[in-house]
N, C-alpha and C positions, 0 to 999 in steps of 0.2 A: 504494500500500500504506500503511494505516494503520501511524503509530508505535507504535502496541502490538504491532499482528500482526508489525512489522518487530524488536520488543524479542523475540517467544517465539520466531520462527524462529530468531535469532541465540543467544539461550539456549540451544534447542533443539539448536543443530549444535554447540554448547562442550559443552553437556553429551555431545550424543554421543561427540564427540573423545577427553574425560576418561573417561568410561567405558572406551574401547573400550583410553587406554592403559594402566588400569590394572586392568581382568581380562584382555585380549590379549598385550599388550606387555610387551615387556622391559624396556621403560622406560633413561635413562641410568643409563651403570654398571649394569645390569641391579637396580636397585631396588626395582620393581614386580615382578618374577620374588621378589628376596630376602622382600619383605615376603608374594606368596604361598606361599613354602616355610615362611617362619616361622610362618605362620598354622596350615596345613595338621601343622608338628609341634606344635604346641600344641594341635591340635586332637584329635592323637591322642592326647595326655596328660589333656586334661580338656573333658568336653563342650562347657563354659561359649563355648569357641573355636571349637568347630563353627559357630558359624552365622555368627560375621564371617568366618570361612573360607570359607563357601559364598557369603554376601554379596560378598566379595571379589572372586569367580570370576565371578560373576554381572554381563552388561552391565545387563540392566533394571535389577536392582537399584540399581548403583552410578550409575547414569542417571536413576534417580528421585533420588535424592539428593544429585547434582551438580546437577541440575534445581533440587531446591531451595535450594539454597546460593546457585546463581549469580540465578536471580532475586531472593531477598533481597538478593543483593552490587548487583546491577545497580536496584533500587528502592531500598534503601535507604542505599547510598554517596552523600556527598555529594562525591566526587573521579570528576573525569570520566577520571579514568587508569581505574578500574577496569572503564568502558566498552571504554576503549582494549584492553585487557588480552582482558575477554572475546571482544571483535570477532575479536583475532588467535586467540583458541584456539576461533572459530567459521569461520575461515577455516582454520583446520588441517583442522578437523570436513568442512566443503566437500575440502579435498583428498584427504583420506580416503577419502572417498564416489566424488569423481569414478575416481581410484586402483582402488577397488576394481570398480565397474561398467565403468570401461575395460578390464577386462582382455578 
């Protein structure tokens, strides 16, 4: 496997992870739960909130855009920690997966 394909797959499963924990999951201290209730009242106060609201809730969405973050982090850091980093949160993404299709 080429180091680029080996770079988007491992992207690919970080960002899945992050996605999934933050329109899924409760997240620690239920965090990602507080930030989607907070969204969701502010959304019924003023439109402007509606659509990071439904963003929020949304895995694509929040998957595109971890997508983007983490391969700017992973091409453009010059600290090979932030490899480190994304590896382990594409190794959560792996156990996730495997987690879920075992059932």
């Amino acid at each position: 496997m080429s180091d680029a394909l080996a770079s988007v797959l491992i992207i690919a499963l970080a960002a899945y992870r992050l996605s999934s924990l933050v329109a899924l999951d409760d997240g620690p201290f239920y965090v990602f739960r507080r930030i989607r209730i907070a969204l969701e009242t502010a959304a019924e106060k003023h439109p402007f909130w509606d659509m990071f609201a439904d963003g929020w809730h949304c895995r694509f969405c929040t998957g595109v855009w971890f997508s983007v973050l983490l391969g700017l982090a992973w091409y453009c850091s010059p600290s090979p920690d932030i490899h480190v980093l994304i590896m382990l949160i594409a190794a959560a993404g792996v156990q996730e997966l495997l987690t879920h299709y075992g059932r």
